[in-house]
LOGUPA-166442 format. One record per atom (N, C-alpha, C): residue in one letter; y, x, z. Coordinates in steps of 0.1 Angstrom, whole numbers, padded with zeros to 4 digits, always signed. Layout:
N
AYXZ
...
# end
This chain:
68
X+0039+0334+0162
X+0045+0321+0164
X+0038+0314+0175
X+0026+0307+0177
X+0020+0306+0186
X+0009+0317+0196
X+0015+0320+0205
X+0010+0328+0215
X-0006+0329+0222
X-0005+0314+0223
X-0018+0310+0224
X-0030+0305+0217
X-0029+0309+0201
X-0034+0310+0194
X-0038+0291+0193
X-0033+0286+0200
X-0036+0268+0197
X-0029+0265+0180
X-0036+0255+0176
X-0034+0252+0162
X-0025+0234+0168
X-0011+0236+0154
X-0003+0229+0164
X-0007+0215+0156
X-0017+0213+0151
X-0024+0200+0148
X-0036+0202+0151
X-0044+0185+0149
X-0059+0184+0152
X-0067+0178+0141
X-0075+0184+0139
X-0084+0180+0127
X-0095+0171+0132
X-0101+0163+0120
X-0105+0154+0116
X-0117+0159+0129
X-0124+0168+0123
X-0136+0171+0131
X-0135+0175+0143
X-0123+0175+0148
X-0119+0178+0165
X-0120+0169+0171
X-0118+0156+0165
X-0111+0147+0170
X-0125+0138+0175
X-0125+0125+0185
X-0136+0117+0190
X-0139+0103+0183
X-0153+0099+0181
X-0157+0088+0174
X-0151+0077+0173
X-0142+0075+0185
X-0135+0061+0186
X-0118+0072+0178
X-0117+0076+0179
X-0105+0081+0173
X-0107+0078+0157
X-0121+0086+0150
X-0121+0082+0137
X-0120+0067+0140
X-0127+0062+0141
X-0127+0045+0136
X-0117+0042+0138
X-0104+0041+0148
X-0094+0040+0146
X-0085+0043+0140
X-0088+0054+0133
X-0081+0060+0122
X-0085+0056+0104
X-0098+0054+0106
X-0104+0046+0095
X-0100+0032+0094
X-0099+0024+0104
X-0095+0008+0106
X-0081+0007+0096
X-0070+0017+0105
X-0061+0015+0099
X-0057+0018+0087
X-0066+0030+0081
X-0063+0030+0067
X-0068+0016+0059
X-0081+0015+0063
X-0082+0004+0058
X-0072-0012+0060
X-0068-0012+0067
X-0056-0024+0070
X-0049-0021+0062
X-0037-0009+0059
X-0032-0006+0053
X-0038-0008+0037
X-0045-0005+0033
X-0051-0007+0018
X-0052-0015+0013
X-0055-0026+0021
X-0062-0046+0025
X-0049-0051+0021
X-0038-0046+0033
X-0020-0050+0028
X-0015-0047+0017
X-0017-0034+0008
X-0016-0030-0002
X-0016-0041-0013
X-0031-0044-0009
X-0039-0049-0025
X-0031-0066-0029
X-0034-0067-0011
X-0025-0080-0009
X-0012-0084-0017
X-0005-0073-0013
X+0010-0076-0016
X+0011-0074-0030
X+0003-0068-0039
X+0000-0068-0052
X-0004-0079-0055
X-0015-0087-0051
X-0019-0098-0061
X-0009-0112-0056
X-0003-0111-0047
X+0011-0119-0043
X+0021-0115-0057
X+0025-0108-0057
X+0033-0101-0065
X+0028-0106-0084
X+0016-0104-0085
X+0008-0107-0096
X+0008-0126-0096
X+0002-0128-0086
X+0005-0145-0089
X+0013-0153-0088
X+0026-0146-0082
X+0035-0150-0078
X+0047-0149-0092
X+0047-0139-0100
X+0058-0133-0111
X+0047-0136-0122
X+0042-0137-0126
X+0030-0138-0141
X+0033-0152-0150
X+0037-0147-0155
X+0037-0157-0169
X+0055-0165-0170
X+0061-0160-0167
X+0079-0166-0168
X+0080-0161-0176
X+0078-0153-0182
X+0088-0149-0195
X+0079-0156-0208
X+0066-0166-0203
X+0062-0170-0212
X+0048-0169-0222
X+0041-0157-0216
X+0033-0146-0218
X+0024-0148-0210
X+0013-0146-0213
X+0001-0144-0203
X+0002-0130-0196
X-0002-0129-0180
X+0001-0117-0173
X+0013-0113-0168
X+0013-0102-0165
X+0024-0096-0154
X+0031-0085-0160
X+0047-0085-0163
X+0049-0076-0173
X+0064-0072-0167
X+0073-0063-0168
X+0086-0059-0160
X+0092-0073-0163
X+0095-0074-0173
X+0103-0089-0179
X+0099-0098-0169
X+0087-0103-0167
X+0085-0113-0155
X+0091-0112-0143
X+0094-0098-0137
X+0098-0094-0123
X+0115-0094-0125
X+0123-0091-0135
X+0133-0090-0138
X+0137-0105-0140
X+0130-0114-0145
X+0132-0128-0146
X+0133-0135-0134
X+0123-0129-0124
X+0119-0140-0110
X+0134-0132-0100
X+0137-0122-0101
X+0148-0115-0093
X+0161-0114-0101
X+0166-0115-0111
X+0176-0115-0116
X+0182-0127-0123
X+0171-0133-0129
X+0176-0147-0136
X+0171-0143-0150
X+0173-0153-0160
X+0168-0152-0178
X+0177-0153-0181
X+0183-0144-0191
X+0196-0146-0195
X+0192-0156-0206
X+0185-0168-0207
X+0185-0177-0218
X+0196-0188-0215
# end
């Protein structure tokens, strides 16, 4: 398949020190936005159905409406 015996990706340990940390950065950004968009999500929907905490009913309440 390959002729020239090149491997058609690059590994972690091929790769150069400013490559990892830029590759570490962005995982980390990415994980930071994660956690983010969860406790938005958490303090944002928590407690409408009446209840302490975060429960499907809350999320179905803030996006759909209460059928009360």
């Amino acid at each position: 398949m390959f002729k020239d015996r090149r491997r058609p990706y690059t590994r972690l340990r091929d790769i150069s020190v400013s490559e990892r940390i830029l590759n570490t950065v962005f995982l980390l950004m990415i994980g930071l936005g994660y956690l983010m968009a969860l406790a938005d999500i958490y303090y944002t929907h928590q407690g409408l159905d009446g209840k302490a905490g975060l429960s499907v009913k809350d999320v179905v309440i803030s996006y759909h409406g209460s059928s009360n």
